[in-house]
KOLGU-4560 file (N, C-alpha, C; in nm, 3 decimals, padded with zeros to 5 digits):
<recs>
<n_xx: 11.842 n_yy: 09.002 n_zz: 11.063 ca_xx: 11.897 ca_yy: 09.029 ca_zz: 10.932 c_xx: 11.993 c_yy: 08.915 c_zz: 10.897 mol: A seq: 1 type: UNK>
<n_xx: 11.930 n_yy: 08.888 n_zz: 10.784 ca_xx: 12.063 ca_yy: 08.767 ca_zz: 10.737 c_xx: 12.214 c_yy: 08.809 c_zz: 10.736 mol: A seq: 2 type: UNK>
<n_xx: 12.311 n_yy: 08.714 n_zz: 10.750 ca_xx: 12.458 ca_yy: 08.772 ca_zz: 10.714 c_xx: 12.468 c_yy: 08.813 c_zz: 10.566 mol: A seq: 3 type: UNK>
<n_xx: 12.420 n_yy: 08.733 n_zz: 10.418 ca_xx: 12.443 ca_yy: 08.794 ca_zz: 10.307 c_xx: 12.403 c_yy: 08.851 c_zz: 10.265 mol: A seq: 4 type: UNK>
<n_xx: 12.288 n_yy: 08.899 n_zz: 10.368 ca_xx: 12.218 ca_yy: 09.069 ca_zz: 10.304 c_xx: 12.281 c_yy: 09.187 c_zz: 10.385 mol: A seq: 5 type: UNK>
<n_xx: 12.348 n_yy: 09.173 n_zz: 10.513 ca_xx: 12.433 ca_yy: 09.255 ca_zz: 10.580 c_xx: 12.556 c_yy: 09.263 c_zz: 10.485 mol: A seq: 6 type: UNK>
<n_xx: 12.630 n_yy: 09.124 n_zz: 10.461 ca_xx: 12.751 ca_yy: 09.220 ca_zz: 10.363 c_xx: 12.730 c_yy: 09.258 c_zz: 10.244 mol: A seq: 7 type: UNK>
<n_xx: 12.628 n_yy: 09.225 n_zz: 10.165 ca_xx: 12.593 ca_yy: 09.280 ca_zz: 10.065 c_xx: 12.611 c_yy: 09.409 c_zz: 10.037 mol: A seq: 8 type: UNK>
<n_xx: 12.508 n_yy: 09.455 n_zz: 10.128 ca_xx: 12.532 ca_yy: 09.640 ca_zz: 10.169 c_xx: 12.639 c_yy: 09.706 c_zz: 10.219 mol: A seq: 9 type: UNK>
<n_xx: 12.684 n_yy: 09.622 n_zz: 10.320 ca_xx: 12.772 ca_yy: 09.705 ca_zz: 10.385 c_xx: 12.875 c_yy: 09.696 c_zz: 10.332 mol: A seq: 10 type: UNK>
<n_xx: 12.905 n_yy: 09.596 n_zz: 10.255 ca_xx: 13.035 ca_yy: 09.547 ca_zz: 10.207 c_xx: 13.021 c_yy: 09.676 c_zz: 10.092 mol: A seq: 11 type: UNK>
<n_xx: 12.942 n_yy: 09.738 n_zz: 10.040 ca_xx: 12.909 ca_yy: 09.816 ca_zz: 09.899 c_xx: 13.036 c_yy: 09.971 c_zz: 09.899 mol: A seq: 12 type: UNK>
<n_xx: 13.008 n_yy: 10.013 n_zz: 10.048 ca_xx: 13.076 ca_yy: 10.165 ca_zz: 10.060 c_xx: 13.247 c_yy: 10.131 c_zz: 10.039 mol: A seq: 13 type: UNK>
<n_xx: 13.301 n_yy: 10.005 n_zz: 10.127 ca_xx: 13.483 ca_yy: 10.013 ca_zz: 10.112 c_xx: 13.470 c_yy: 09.949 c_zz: 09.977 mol: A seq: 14 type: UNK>
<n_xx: 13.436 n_yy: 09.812 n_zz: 09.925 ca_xx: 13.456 ca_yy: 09.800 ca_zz: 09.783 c_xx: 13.451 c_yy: 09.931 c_zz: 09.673 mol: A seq: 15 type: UNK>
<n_xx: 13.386 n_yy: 10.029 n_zz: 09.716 ca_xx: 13.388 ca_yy: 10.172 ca_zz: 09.633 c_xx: 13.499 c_yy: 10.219 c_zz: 09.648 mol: A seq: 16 type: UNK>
<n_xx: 13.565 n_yy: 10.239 n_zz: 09.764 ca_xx: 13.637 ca_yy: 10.302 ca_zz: 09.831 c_xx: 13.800 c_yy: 10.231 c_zz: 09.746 mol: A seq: 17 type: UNK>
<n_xx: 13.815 n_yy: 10.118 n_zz: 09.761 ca_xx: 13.922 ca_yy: 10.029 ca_zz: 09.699 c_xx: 13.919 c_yy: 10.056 c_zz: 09.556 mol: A seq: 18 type: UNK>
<n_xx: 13.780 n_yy: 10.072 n_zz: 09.480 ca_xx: 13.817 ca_yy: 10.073 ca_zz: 09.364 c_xx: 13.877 c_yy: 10.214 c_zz: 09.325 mol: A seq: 19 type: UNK>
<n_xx: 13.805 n_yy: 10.327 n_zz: 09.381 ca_xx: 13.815 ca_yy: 10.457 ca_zz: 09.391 c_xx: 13.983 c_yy: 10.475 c_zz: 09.365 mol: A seq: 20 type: UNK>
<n_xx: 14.056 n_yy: 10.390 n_zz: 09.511 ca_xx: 14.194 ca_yy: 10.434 ca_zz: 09.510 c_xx: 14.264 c_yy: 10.355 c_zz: 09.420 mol: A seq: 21 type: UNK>
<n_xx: 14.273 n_yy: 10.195 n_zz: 09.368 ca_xx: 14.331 ca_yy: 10.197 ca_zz: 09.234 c_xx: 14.304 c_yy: 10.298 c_zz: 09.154 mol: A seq: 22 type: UNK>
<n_xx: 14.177 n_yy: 10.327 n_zz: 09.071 ca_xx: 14.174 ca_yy: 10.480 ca_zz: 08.978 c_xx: 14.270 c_yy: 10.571 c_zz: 08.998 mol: A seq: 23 type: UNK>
<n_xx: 14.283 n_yy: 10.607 n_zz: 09.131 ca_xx: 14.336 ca_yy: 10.706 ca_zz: 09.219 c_xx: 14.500 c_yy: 10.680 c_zz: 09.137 mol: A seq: 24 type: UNK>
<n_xx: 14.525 n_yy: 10.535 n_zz: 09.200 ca_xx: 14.701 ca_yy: 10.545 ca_zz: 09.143 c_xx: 14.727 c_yy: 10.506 c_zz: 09.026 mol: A seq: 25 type: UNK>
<n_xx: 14.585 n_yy: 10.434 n_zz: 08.927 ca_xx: 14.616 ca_yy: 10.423 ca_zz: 08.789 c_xx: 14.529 c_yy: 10.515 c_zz: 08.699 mol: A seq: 26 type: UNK>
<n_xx: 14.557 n_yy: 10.639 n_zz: 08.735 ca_xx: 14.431 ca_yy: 10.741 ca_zz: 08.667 c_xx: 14.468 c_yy: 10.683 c_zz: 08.474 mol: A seq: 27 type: UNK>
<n_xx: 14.347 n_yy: 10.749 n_zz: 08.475 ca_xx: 14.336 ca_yy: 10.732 ca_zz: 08.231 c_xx: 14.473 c_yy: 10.832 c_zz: 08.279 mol: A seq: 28 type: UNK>
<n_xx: 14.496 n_yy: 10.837 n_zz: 08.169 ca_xx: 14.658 ca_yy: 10.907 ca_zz: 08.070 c_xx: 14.598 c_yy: 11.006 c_zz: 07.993 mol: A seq: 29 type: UNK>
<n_xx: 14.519 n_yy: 10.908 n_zz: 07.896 ca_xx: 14.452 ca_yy: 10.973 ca_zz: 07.767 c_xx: 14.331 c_yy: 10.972 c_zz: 07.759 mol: A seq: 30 type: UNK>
<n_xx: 14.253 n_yy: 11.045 n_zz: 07.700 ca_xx: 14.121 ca_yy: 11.046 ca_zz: 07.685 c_xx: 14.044 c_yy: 10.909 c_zz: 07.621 mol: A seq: 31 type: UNK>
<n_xx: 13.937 n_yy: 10.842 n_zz: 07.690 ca_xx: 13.889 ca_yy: 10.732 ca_zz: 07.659 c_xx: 13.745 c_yy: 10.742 c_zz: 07.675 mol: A seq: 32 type: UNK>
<n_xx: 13.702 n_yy: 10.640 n_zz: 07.631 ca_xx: 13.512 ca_yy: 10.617 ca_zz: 07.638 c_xx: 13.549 c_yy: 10.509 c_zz: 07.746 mol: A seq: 33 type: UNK>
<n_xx: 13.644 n_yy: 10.433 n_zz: 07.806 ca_xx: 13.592 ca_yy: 10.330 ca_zz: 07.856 c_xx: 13.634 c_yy: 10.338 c_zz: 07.996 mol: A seq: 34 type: UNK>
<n_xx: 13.711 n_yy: 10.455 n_zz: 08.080 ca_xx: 13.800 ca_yy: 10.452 ca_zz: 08.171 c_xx: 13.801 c_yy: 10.552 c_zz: 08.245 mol: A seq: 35 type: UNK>
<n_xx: 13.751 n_yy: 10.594 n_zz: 08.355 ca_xx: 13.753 ca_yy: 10.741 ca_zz: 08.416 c_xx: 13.612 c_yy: 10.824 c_zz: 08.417 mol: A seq: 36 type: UNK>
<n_xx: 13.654 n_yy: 10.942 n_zz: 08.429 ca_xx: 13.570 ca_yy: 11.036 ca_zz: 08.451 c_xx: 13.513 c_yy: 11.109 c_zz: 08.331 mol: A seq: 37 type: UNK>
<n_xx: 13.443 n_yy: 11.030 n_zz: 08.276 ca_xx: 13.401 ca_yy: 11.071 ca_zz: 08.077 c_xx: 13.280 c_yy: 11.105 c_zz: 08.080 mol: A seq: 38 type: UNK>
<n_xx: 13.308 n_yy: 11.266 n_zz: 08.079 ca_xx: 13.154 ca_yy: 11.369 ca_zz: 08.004 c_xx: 13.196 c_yy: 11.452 c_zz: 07.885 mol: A seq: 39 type: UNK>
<n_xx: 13.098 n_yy: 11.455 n_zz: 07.879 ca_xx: 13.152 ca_yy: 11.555 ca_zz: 07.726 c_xx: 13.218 c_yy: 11.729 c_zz: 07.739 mol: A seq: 40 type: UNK>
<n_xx: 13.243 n_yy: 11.773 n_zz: 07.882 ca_xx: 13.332 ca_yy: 11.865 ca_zz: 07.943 c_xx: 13.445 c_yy: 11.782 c_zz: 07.949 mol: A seq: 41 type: UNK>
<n_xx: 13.473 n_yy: 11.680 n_zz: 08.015 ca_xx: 13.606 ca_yy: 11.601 ca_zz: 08.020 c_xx: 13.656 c_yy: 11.587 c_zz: 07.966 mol: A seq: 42 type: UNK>
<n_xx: 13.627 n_yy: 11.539 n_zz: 07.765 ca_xx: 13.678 ca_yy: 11.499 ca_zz: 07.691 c_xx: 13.685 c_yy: 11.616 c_zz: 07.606 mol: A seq: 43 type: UNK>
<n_xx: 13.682 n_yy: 11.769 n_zz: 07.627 ca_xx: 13.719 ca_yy: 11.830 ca_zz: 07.583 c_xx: 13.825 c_yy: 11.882 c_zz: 07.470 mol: A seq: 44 type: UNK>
<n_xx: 13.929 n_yy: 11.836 n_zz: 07.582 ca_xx: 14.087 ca_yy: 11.829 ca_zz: 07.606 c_xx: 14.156 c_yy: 11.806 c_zz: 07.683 mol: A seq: 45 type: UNK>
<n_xx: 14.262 n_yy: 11.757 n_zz: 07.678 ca_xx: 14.376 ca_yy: 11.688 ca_zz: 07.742 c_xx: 14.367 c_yy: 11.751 c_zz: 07.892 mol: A seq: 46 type: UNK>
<n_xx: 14.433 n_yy: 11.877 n_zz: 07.904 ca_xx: 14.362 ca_yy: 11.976 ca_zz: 07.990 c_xx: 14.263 c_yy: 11.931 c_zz: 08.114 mol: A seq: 47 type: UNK>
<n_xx: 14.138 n_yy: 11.915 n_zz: 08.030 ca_xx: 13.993 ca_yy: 11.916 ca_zz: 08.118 c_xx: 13.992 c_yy: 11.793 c_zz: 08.173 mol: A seq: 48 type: UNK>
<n_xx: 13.996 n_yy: 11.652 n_zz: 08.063 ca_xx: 14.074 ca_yy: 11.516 ca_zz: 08.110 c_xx: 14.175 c_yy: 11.524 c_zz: 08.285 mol: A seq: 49 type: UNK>
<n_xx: 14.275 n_yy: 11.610 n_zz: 08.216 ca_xx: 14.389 ca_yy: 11.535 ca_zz: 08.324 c_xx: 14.272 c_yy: 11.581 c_zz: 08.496 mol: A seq: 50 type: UNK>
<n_xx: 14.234 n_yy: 11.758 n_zz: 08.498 ca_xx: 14.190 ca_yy: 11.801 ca_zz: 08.596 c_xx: 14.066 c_yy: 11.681 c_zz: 08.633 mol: A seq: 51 type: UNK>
<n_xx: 13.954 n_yy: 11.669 n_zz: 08.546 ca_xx: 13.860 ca_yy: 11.597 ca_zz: 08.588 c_xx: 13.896 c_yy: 11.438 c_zz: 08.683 mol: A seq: 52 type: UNK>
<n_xx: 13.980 n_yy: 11.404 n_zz: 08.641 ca_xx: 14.040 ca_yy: 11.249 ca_zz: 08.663 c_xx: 14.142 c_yy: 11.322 c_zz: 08.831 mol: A seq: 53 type: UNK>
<n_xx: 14.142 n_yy: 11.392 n_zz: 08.831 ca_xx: 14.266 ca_yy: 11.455 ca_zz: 08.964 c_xx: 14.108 c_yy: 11.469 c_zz: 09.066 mol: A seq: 54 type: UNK>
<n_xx: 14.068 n_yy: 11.566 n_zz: 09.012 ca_xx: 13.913 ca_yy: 11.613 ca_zz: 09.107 c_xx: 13.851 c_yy: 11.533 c_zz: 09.115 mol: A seq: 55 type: UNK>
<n_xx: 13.814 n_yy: 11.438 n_zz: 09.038 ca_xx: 13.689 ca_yy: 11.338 ca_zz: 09.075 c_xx: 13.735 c_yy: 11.230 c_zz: 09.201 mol: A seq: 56 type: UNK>
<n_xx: 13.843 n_yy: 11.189 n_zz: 09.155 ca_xx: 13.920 ca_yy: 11.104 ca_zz: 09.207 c_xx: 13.907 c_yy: 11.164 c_zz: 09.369 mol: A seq: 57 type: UNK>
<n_xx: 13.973 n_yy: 11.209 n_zz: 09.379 ca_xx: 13.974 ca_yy: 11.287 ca_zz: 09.530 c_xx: 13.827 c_yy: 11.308 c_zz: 09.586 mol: A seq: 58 type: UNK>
<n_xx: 13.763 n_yy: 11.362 n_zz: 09.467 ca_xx: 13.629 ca_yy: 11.382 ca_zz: 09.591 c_xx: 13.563 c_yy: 11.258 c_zz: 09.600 mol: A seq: 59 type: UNK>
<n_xx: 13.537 n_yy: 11.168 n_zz: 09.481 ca_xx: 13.499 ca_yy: 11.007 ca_zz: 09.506 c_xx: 13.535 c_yy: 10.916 c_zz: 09.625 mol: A seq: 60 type: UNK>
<n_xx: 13.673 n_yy: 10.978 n_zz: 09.665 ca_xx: 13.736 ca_yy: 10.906 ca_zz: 09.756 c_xx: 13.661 c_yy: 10.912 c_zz: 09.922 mol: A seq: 61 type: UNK>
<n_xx: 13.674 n_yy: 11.064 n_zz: 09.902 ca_xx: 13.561 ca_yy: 11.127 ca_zz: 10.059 c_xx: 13.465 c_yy: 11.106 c_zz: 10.046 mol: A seq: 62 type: UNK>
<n_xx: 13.354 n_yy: 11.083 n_zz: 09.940 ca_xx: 13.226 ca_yy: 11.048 ca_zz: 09.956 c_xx: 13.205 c_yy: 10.893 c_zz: 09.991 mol: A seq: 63 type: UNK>
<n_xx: 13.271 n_yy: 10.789 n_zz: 09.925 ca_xx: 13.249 ca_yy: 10.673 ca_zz: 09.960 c_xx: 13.290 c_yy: 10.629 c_zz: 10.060 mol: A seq: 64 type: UNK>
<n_xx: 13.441 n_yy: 10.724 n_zz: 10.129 ca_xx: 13.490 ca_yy: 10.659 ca_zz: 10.249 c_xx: 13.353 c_yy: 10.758 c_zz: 10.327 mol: A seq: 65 type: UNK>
<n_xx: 13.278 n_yy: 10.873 n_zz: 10.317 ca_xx: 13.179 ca_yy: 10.881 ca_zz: 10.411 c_xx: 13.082 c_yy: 10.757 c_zz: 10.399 mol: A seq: 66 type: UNK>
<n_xx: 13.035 n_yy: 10.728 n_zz: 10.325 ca_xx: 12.939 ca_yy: 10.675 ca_zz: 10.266 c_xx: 12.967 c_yy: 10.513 c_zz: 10.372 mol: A seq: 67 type: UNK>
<n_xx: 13.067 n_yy: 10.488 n_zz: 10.341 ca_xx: 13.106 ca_yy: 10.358 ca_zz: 10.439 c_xx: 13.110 c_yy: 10.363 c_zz: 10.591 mol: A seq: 68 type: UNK>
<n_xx: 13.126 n_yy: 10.507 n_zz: 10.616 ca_xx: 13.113 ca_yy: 10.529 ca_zz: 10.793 c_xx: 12.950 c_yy: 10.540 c_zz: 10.792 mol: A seq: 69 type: UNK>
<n_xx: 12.868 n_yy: 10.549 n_zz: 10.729 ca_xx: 12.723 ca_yy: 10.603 ca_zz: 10.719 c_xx: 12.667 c_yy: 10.482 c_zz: 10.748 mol: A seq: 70 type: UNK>
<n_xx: 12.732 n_yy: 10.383 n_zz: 10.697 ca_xx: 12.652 ca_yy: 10.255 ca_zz: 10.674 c_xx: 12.686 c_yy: 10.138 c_zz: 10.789 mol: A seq: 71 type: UNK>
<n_xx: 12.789 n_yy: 10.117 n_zz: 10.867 ca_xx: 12.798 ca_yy: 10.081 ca_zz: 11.025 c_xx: 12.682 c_yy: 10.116 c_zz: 11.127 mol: A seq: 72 type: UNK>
<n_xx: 12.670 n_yy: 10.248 n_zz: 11.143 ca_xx: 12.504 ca_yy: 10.247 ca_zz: 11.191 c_xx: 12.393 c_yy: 10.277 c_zz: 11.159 mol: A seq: 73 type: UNK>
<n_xx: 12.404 n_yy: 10.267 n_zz: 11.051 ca_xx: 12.248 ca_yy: 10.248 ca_zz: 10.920 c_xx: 12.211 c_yy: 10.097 c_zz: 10.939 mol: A seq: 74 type: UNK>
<n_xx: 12.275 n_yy: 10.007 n_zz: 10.928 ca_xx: 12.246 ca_yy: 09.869 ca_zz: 10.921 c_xx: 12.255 c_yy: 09.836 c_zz: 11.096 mol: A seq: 75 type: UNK>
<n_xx: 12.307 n_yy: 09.883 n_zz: 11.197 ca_xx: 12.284 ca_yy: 09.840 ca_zz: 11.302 c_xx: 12.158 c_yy: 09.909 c_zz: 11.385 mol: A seq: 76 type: UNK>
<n_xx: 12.082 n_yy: 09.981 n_zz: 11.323 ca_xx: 11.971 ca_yy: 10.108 ca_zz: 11.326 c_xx: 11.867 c_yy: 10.013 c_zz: 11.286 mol: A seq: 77 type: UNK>
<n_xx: 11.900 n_yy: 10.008 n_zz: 11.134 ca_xx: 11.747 ca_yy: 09.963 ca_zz: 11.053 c_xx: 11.779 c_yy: 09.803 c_zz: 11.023 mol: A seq: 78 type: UNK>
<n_xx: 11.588 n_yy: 09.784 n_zz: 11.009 ca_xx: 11.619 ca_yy: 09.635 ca_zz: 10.903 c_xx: 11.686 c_yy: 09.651 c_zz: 10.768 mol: A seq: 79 type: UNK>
<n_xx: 11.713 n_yy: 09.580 n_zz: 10.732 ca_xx: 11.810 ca_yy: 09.468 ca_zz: 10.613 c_xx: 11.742 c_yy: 09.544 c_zz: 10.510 mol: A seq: 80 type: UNK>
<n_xx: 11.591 n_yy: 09.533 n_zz: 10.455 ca_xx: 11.568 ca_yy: 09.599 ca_zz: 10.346 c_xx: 11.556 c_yy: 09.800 c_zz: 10.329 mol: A seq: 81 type: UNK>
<n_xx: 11.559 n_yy: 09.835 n_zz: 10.460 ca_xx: 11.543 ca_yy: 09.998 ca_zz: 10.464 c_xx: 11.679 c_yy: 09.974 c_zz: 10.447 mol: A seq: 82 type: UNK>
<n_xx: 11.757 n_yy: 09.977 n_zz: 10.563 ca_xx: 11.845 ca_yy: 09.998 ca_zz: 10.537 c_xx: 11.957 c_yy: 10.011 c_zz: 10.401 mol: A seq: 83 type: UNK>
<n_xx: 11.883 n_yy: 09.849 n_zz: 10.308 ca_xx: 11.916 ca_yy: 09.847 ca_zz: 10.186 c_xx: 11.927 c_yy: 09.966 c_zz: 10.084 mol: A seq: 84 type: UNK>
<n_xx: 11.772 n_yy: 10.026 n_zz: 10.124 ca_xx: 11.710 ca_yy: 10.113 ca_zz: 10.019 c_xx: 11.758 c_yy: 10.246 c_zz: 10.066 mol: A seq: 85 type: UNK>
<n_xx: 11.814 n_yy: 10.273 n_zz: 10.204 ca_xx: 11.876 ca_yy: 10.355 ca_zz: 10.252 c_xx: 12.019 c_yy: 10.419 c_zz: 10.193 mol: A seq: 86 type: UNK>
<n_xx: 12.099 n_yy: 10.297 n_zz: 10.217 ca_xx: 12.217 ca_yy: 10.287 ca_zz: 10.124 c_xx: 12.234 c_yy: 10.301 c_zz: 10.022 mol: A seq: 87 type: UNK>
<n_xx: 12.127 n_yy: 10.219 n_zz: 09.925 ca_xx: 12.142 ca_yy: 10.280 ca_zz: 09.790 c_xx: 12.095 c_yy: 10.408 c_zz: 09.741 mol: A seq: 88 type: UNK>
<n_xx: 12.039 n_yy: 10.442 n_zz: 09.831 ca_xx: 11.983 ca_yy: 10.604 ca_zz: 09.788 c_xx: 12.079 c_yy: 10.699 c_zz: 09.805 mol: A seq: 89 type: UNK>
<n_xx: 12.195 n_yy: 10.652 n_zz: 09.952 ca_xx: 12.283 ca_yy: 10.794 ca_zz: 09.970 c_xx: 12.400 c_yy: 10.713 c_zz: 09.849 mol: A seq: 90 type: UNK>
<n_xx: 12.401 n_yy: 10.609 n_zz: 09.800 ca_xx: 12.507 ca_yy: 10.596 ca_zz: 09.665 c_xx: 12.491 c_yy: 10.690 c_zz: 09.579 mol: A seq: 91 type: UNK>
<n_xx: 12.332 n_yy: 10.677 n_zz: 09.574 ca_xx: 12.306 ca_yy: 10.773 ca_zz: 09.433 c_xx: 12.309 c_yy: 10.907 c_zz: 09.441 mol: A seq: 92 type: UNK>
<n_xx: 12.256 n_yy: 10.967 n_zz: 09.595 ca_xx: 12.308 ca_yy: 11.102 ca_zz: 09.602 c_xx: 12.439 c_yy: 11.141 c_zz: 09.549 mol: A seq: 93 type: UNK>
<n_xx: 12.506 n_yy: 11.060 n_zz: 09.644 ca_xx: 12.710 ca_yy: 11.094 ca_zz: 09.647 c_xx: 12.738 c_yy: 11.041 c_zz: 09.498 mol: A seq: 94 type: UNK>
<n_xx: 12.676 n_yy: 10.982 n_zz: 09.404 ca_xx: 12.732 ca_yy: 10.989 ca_zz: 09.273 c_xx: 12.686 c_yy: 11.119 c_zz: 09.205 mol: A seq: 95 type: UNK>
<n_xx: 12.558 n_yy: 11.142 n_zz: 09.227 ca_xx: 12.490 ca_yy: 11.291 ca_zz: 09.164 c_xx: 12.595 c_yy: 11.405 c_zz: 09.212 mol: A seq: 96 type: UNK>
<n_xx: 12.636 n_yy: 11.417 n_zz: 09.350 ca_xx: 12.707 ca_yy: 11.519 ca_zz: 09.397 c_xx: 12.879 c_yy: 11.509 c_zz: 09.334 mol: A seq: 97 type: UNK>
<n_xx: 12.908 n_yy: 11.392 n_zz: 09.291 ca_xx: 13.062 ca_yy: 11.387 ca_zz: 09.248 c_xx: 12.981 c_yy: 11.456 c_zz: 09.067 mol: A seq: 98 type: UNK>
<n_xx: 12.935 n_yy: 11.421 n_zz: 08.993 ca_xx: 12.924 ca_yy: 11.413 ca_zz: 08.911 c_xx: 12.857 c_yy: 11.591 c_zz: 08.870 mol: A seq: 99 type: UNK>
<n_xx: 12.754 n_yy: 11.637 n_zz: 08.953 ca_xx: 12.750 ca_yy: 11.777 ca_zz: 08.983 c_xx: 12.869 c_yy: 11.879 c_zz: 09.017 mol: A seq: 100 type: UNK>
<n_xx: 12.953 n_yy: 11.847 n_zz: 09.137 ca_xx: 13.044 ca_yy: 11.930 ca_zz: 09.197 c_xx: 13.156 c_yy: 11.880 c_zz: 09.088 mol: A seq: 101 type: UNK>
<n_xx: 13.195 n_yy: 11.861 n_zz: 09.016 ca_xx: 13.313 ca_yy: 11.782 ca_zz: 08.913 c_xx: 13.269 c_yy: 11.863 c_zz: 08.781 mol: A seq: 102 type: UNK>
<n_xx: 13.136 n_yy: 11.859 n_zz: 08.778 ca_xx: 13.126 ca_yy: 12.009 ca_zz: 08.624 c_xx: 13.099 c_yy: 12.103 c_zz: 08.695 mol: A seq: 103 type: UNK>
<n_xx: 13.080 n_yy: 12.147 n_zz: 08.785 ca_xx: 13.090 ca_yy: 12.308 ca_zz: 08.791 c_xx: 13.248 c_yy: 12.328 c_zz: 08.821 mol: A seq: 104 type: UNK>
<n_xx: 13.320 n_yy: 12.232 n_zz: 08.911 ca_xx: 13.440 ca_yy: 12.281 ca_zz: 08.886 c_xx: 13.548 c_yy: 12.277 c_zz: 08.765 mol: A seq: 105 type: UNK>
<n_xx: 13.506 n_yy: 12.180 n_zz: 08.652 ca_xx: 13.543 ca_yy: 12.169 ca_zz: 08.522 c_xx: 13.497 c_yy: 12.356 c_zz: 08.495 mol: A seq: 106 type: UNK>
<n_xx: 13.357 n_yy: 12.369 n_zz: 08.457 ca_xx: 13.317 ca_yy: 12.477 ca_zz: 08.424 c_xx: 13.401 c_yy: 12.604 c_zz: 08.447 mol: A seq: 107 type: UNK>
<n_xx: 13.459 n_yy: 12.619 n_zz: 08.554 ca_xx: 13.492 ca_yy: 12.705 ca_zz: 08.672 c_xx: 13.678 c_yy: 12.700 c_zz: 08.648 mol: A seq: 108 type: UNK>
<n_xx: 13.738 n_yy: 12.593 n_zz: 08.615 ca_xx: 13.852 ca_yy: 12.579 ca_zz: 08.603 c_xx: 13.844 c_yy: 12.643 c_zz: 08.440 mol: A seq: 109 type: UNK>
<n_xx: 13.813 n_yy: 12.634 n_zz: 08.347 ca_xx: 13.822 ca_yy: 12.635 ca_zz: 08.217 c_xx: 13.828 c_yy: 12.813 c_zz: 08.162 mol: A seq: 110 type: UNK>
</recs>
C-alpha cells in the first residue's frame, strides 16, 4: 500500500474528529443555512436549533472518534482500495446514523 493512499484514509476519521470538536466549542448561535446541524426540524426554532447543535455535536464526536479506532486495523487487515471502500462506507453509515438518531431525538424532544 502506498503511504498517500494510507493517509488519505486513515488520516479521514481524526480530521472528522478535529473538525467535529471546533463545532463542538464554536457551535451556530443562530439559525443558519450555512453552519451546523440544518434540517428543516432544526430550523424550526431557536429551541430545536440550540438542542440539535448540543446532540449532534456529541454524538458526531463518538462516531468519528469510533470510526478512527475502526480504521487502524481496517487498513492494517485489508488492501489500500477495500479498505478505502471500507472506510468510506462506515463514513456514510455513521453520517446516516447521526443524521437519523438526531431527528428522532429532535422529534422526541419537541
Amino acid at each position: 500500500m502506498a503511504l498517500q493512499d494510507w493517509l488519505l484514509y486513515f488520516l479521514l476519521g481524526p480530521l472528522l474528529v478535529i473538525i467535529v470538536i471546533v463545532v463542538n466549542i464554536f457551535p451556530p448561535k443562530k439559525i443558519n443555512d450555512l453552519y451546523g446541524y440544518r434540517t428543516a426540524r432544526s430550523k424550526q426554532n431557536q429551541k430545536n436549533w440550540d438542542e440539535a447543535q448540543r446532540y449532534s455535536g456529541r454524538l458526531s464526536l463518538w462516531l468519528f472518534i469510533g470510526l478512527s479506532l475502526i480504521e487502524l486495523p481496517l487498513f492494517m487487515l485489508l488492501e489500500a482500495p477495500t479498505a478505502g471502500l471500507v472506510s468510506t462506507g462506515l463514513l456514510v453509515i455513521a453520517c446516516i446514523l447521526l443524521f437519523l438518531l438526531t431527528e428522532q431525538y429532535l422529534k422526541n424532544s419537541i
